[in-house]
C-alpha positions as CSV (number, residue, x, y, z in Angstrom):
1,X,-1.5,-24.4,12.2
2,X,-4.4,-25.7,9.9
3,X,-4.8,-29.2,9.2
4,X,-7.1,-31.0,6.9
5,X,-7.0,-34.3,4.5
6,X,-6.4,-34.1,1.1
7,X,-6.3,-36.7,-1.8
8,X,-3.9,-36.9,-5.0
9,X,-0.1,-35.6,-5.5
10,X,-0.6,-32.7,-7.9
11,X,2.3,-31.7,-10.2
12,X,3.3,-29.0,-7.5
13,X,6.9,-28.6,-5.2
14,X,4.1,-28.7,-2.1
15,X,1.7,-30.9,-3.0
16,X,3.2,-33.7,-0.4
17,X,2.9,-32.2,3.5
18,X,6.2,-32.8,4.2
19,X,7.5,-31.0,1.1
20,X,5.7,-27.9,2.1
21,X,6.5,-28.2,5.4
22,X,10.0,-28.8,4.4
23,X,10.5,-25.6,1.8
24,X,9.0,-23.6,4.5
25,X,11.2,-24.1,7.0
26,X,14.0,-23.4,4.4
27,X,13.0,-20.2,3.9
28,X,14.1,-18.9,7.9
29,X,17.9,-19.1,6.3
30,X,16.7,-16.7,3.6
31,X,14.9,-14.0,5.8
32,X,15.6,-11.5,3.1
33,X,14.0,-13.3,0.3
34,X,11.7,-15.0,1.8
35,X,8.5,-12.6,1.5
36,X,9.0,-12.8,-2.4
37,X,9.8,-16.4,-1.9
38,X,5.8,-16.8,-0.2
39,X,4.8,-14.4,-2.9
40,X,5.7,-16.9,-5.3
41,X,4.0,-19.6,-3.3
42,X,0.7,-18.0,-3.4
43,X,0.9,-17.2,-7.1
44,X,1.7,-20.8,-8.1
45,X,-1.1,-22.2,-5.9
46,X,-3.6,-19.9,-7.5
47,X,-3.0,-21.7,-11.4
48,X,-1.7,-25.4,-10.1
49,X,-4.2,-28.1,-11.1
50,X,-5.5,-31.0,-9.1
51,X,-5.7,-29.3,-5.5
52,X,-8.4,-30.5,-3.5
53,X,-10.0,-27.4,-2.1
54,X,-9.3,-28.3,1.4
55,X,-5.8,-29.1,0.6
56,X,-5.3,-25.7,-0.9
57,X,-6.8,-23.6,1.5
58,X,-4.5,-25.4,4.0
59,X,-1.3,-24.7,2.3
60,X,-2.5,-21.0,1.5
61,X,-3.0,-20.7,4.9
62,X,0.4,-22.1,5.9
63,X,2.4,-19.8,3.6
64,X,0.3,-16.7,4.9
65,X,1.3,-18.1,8.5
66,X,4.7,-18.2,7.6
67,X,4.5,-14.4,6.1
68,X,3.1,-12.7,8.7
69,X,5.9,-11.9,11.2
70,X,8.2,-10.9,7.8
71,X,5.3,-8.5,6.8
72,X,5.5,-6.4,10.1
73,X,9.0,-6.2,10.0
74,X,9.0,-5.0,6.4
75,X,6.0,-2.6,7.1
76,X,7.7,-1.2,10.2
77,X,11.0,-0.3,8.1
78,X,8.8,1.0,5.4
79,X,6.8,3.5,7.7
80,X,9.5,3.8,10.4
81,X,10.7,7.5,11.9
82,X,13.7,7.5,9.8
83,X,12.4,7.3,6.3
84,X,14.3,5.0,3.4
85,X,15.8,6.7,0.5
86,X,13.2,6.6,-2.3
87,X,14.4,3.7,-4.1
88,X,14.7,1.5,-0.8
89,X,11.2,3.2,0.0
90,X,9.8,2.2,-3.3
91,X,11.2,-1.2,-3.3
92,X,9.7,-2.0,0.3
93,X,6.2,-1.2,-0.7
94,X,6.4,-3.4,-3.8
95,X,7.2,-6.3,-1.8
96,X,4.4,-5.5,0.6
97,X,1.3,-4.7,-2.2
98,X,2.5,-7.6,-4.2
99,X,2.7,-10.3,-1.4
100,X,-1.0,-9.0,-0.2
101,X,-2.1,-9.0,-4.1
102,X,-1.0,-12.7,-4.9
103,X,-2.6,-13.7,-1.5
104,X,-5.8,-12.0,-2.2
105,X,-6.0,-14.2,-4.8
106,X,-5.0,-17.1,-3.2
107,X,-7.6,-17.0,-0.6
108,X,-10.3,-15.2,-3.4
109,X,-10.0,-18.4,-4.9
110,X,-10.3,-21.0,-2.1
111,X,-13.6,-18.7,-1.4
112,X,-14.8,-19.2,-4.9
113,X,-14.3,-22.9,-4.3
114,X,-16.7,-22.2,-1.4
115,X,-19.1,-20.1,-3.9
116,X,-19.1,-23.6,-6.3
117,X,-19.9,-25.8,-3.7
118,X,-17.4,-26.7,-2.1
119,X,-18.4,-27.1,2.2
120,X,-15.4,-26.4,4.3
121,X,-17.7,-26.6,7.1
122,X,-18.4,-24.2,10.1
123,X,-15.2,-24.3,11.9
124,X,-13.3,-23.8,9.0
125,X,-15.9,-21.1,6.5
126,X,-15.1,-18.1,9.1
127,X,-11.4,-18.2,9.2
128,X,-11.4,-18.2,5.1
129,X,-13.5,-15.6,4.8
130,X,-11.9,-13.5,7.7
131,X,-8.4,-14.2,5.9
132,X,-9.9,-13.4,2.6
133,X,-11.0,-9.9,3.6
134,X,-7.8,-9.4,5.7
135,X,-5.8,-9.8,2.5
136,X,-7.8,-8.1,0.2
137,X,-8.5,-4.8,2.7
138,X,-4.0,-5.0,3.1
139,X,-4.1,-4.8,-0.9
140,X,-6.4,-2.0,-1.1
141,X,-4.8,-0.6,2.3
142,X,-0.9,-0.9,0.4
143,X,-2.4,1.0,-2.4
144,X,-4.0,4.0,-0.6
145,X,-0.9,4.3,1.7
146,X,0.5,6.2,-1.7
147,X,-2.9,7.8,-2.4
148,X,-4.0,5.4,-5.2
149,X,-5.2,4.7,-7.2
150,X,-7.4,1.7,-6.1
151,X,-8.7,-1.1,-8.0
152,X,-12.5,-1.2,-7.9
153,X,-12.1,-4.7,-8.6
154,X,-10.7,-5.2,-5.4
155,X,-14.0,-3.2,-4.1
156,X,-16.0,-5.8,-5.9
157,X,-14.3,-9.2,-4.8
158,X,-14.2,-7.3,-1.0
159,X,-18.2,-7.0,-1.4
160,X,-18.9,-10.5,-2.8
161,X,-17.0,-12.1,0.4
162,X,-19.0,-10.5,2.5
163,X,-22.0,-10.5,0.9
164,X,-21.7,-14.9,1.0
165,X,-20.6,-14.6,4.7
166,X,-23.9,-12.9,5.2
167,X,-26.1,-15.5,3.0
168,X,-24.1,-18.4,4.9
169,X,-24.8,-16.5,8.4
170,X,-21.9,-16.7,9.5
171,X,-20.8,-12.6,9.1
172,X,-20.7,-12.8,12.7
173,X,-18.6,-15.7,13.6
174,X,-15.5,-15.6,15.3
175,X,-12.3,-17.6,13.8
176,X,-8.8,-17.0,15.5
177,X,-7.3,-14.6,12.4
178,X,-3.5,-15.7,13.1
179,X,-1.9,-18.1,15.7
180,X,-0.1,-16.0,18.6
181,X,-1.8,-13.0,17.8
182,X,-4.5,-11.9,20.3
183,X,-8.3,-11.1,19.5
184,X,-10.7,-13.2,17.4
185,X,-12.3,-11.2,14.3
186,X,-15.2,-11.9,11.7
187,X,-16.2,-11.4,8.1
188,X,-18.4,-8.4,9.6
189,X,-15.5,-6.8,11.5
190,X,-12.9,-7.1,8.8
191,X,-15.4,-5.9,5.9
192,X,-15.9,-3.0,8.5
193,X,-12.5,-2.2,8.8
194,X,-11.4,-2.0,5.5
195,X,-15.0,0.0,4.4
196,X,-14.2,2.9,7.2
197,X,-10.7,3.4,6.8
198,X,-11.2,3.9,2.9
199,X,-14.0,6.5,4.0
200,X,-11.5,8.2,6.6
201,X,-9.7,10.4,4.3
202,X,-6.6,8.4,4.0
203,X,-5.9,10.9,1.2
204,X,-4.4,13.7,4.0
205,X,-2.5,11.1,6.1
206,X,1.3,10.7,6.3
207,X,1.8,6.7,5.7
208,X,2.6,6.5,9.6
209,X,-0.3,8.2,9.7
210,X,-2.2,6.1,7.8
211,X,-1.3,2.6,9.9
212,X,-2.2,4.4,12.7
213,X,-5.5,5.3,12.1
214,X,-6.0,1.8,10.9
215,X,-5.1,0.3,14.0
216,X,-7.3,2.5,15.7
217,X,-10.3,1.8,13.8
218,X,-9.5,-2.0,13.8
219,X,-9.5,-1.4,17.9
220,X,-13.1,0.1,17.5
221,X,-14.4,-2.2,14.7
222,X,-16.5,-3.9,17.1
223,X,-18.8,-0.9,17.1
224,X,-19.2,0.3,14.0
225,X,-22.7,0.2,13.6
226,X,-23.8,-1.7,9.9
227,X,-27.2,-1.7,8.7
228,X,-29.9,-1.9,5.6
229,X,-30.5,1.3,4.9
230,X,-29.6,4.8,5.9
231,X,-30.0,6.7,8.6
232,X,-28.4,9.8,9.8
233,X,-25.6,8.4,12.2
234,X,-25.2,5.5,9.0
235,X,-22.9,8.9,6.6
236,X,-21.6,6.2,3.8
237,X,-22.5,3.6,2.3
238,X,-21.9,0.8,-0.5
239,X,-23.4,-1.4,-2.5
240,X,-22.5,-5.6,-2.2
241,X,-23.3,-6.3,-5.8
242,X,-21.0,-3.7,-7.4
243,X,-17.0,-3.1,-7.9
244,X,-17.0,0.3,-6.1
245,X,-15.6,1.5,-2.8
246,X,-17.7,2.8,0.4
247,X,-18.5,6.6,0.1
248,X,-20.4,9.4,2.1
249,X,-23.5,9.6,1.2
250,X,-24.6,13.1,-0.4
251,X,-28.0,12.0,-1.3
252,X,-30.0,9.0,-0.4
253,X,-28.5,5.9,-2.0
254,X,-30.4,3.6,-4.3
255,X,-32.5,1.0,-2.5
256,X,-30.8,-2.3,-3.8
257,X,-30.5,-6.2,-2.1
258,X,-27.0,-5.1,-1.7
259,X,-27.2,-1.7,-0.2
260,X,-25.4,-1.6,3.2
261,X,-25.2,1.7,5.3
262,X,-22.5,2.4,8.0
263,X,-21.3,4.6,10.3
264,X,-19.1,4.9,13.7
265,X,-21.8,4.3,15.8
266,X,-20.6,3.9,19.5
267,X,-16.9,4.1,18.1
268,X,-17.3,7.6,17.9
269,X,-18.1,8.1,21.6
270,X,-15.3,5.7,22.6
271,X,-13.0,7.9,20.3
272,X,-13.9,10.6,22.1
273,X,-13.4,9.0,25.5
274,X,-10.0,8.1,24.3
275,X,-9.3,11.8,22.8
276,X,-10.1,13.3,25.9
277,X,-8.2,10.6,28.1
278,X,-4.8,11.5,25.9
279,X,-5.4,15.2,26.1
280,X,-5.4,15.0,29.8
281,X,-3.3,12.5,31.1
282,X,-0.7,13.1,28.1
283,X,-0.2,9.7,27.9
284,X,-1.7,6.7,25.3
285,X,-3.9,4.3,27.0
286,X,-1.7,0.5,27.4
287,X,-4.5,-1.5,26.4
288,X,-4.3,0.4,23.2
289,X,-3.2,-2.4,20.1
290,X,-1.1,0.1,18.2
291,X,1.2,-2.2,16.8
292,X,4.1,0.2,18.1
293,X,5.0,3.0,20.3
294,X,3.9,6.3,19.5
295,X,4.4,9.8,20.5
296,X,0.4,10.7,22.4
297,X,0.6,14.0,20.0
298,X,0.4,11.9,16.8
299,X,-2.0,9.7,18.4
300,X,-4.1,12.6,19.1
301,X,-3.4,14.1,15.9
302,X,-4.9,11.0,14.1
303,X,-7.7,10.9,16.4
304,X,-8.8,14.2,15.7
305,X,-8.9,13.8,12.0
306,X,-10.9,10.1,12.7
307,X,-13.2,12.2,15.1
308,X,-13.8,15.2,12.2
309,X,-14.8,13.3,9.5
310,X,-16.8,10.8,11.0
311,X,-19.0,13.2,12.1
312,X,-22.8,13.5,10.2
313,X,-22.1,16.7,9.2
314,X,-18.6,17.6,7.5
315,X,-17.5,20.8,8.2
316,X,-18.2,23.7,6.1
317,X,-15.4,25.4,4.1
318,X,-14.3,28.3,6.0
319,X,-14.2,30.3,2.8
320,X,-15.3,29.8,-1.0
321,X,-14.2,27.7,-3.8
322,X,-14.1,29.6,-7.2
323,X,-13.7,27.3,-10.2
324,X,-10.1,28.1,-12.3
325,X,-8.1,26.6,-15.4
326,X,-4.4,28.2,-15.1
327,X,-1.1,26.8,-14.9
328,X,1.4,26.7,-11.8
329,X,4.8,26.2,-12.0
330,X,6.6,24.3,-9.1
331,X,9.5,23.4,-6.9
332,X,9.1,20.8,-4.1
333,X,10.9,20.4,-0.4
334,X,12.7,22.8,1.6
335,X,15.8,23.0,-0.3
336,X,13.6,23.2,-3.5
337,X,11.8,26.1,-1.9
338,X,14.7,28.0,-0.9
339,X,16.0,27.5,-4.6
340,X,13.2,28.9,-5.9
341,X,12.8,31.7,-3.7
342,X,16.1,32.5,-4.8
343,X,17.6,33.8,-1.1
344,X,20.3,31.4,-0.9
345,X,23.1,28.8,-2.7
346,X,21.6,25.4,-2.7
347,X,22.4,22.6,-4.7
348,X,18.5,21.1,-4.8
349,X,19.0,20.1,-8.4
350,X,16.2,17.8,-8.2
351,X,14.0,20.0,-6.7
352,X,14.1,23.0,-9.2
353,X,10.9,24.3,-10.7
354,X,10.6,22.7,-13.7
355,X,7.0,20.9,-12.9
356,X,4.0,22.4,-14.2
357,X,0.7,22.0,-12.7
358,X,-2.8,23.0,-13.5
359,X,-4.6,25.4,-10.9
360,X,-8.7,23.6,-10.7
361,X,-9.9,25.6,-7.9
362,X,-8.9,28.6,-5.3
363,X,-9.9,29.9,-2.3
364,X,-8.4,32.0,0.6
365,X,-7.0,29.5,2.1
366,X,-5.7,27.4,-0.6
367,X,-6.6,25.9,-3.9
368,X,-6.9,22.5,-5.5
369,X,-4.4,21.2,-8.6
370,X,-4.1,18.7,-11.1
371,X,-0.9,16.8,-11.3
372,X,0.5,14.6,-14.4
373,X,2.4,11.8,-13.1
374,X,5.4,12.7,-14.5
375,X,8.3,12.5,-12.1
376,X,6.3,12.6,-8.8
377,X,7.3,9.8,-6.6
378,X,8.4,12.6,-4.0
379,X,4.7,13.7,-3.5
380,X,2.8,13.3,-1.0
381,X,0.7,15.0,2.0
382,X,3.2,17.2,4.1
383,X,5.6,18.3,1.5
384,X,6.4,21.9,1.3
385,X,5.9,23.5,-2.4
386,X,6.9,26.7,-3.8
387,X,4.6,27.6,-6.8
388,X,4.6,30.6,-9.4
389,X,1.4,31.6,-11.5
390,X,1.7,31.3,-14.8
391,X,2.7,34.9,-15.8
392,X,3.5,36.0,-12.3
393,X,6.6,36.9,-10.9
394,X,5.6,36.6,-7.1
395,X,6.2,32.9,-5.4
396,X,3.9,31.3,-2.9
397,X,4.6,28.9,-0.5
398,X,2.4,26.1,0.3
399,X,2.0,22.4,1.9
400,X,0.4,19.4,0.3
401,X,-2.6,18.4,2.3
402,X,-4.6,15.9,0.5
403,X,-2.9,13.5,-2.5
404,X,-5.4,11.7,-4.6
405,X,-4.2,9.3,-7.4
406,X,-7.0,9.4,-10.1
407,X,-5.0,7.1,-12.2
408,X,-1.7,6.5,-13.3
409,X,-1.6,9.4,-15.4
410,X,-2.7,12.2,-13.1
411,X,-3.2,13.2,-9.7
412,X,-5.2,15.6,-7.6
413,X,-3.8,17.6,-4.8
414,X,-5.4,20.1,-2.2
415,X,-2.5,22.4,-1.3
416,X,-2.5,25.0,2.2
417,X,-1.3,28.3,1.4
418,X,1.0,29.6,4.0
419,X,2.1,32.5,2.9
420,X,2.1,34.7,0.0
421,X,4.7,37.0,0.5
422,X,7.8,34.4,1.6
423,X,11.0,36.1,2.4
424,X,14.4,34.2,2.7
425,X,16.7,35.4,5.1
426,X,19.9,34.1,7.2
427,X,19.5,33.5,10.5
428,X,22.3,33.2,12.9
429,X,22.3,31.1,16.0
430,X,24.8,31.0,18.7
431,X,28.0,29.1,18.7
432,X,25.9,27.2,15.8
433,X,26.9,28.0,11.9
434,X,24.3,30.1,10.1
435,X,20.8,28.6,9.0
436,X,18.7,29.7,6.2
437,X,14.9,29.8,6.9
438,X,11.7,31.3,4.8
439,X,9.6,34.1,6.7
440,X,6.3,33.0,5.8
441,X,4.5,36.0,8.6
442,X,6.6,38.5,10.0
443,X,5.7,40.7,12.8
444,X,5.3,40.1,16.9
445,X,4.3,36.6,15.7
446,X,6.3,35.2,13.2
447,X,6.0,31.7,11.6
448,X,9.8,30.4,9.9
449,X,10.2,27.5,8.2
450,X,13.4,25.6,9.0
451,X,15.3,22.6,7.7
452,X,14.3,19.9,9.8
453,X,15.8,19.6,13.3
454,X,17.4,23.2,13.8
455,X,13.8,23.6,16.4
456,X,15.3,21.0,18.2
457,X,18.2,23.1,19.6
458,X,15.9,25.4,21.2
459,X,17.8,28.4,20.6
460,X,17.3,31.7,19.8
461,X,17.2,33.1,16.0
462,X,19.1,36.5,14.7
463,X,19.1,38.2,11.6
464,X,20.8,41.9,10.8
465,X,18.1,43.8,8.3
466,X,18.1,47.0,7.6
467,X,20.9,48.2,10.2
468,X,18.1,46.6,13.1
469,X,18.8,43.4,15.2
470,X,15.9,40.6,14.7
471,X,15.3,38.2,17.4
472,X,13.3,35.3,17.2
473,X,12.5,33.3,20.2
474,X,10.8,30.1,19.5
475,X,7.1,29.5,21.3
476,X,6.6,26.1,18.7
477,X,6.1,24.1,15.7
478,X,3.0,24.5,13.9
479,X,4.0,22.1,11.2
480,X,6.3,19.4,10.4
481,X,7.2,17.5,7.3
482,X,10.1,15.3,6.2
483,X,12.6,18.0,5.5
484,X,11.4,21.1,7.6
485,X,9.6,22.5,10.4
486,X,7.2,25.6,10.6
487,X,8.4,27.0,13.7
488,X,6.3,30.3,15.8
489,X,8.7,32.2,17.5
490,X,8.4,35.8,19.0
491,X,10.5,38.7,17.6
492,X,11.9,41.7,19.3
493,X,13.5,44.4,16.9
494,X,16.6,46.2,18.7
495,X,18.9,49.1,16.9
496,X,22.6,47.4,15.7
């Protein structure tokens, strides 16, 4: 725990030591309410008068102290296998953004005191500005966890922090982030962190996902390579003196004071290393600091998308992007899709098509949409869509793969077509009732998509059409998502 000297009794319930002390203890009898309770903390520090600096940073620090274990239990329910109802999912994440909100500002303002002249020396500057960063990188983190939007303001307190780190010289020193957690970090590592996982596509991860990949690049923050100006392993870049997030660079930034280029540098070859490692072995490296266990084909999953787009050079589109303006109409989920397809008797009366989108771009493999953020709290990257041109009669079928919050009023998708011919049909499997499932390819290899968890029996699939006997064995799932499961299997055709 921190501990300075402070002067004076402001008009606050902490301002005496033992008071804060006291009221924090308090709150391990209310382990339910206490995040909201430290929440609260932080915001009434941020406006209460008469604070030496010192004195507040201390008791900022304490209440963050005091959070921490709380947060990781409310982020692993929030991201855990089995998935909250929306409400309970929606409630969770409130308590998370808004606890690293009001303690962004709590420690944004102890560095402002530090901006104004105030000297919390060398032993203490680092930790305050490697807290700082932590917070404000969760905020930002919180926010693109459900695709946006972000705050460029947060962008633009982020760069000033670092930006004084660097003219105090002390971006590189080391300060112990949290007591009984392992590793030192500093200002450098932390700005680093937050700057590549904002430029790692976030936008086409599952939430899991999204943790994941952040605790992998936090793992290989130490080299990420920084520097003045760009170079051709240095793909994005930002600007200190401006509200605005990282970005790959497309053409050479402006030369400012504030310009700072980065890129993977060795952290790419040790992501390979690691890639390779997994692939072989099957297994995830121990040393690994992945907050949790997780199944090596996720891990490798999320290391592959790290590996593709930190690479120089993106990868070109494998097939032209043609410019549209039409409308799409759409029903969302597995049961939605079924409904809409028509094949059999659901009861998704949430799901039904009654969203409209508009169609911005197509190509052969997909097409990108704009979507008004009217009841959309269901959408995001995985979710399987069944969607009907304006006009048409025909249904496609479809999985979100990127989910980009503009603002709060719209939001941009990139959806994967998978098929554009979807049949319904009943399957039967043995000694098990009768399962519906949407043929997206027919034929020797056939792709189905199942409600989720009928793959897991590992049993044959049967269907009577047209007085013939189809028989689907399963080879594997191609995709997965909340509700379904895009299964390959191998059909043989005898006579009835």
């Amino acid at each position: 725990m921190l501990k300075f000297f402070g002067a004076g009794q402001p008009d606050h319930p902490m301002a005496d030591p033992r008071d804060a002390r006291r009221l924090l203890e308090e709150l391990a009898a209310r382990d339910d309410q206490a995040v909201e309770e430290l929440t609260h903390w932080h915001e009434s520090l941020v406006t209460a008068e008469g604070f030496r600096p010192e004195r507040r940073f201390e008791l900022v620090a304490q209440i963050d102290e005091a959070a921490q274990p709380r947060l990781r239990k409310l982020a692993r329910e929030y991201l855990s296998a089995r998935r909250p109802s929306r409400f309970q999912e929606a409630k969770l994440w409130a308590r998370l953004h808004d606890y690293y909100r009001q303690a962004a500002e709590a420690y944004a303002g102890c560095a402002d005191a530090a901006f104004n002249g105030w000297d919390p020396g060398k032993s203490v500057l680092p930790l305050l500005l490697v807290r700082a960063l932590r917070s404000l990188a969760q905020q930002i983190k919180w926010q693109q966890v459900r695709y946006g939007p972000v705050d460029p303001a947060r962008w633009g307190r982020l760069n000033r922090i670092y930006a004084f780190a660097e003219q105090r010289g002390v971006s590189e020193a080391s300060a112990p982030v949290y007591p009984g957690t392992p590793g030192d970090s500093t200002p450098r590592r932390e700005f680093l962190r937050a700057a590549l996982f904002s430029c790692s596509s976030p936008d086409c991860l599952l939430p899991p996902e999204s943790e994941l990949a952040e605790r992998l690049i936090a793992e290989l923050a130490p080299q990420v390579a920084l520097a003045f100006a760009p170079a051709r392993e240095l793909p994005y870049w930002t600007d200190l003196a401006l509200a605005m997030a990282p970005q790959r660079a497309t053409k050479p930034p402006p030369a400012t004071p504030g310009l700072r280029c980065f890129g993977p540098g060795a952290a790419a070859g040790a992501l390979d290393a690691l890639i390779e490692r997994i692939d072989v072995t099957g297994e995830v490296p121990a040393g690994l600091n992945l907050g949790a266990a997780h199944a090596p084909a996720m891990v490798l999953d999320v290391m592959q998308h790290l590996a593709a787009v930190w690479s120089p050079e993106l990868p070109e589109r494998k097939s032209l992007r043609h410019s549209v303006k039409s409308r799409l109409t759409v029903a969302h989920g597995f049961e939605g899709v079924l409904d809409a397809l028509g094949g059999a008797n659901t009861l998704a009366f949430d799901t039904r098509a009654d969203e409209s989108w508009v169609v911005e771009n197509v190509s052969a493999g997909g097409f990108g949409a704009l979507v008004p953020q009217t009841r959309s709290e269901w959408l995001r990257v995985g979710t399987l869509l069944a969607m009907q041109p304006e006009g048409g009669t025909n249904w496609v079928v479809g999985v979100v793969r990127r989910v980009n919050r503009v603002s709060e009023q719209e939001t941009r998708v990139g959806i994967q077509t998978l098929s554009k011919a979807p049949v319904v049909s009943k399957f039967d499997l043995r000694g098990i009732a009768s399962q519906y499932g949407v043929v997206l390819e027919g034929g020797e290899q056939a792709m189905i998509a199942l409600s989720a968890g009928v793959y897991a029996q590992g049993l044959n699939l049967e269907s009577e059409r047209g007085g013939r006997q189809h028989v689907y064995m399963p080879q594997g799932v191609t995709a997965r998502g909340e509700d379904y499961e895009v299964v390959r299997f191998r059909e043989m055709v005898r006579e009835s």
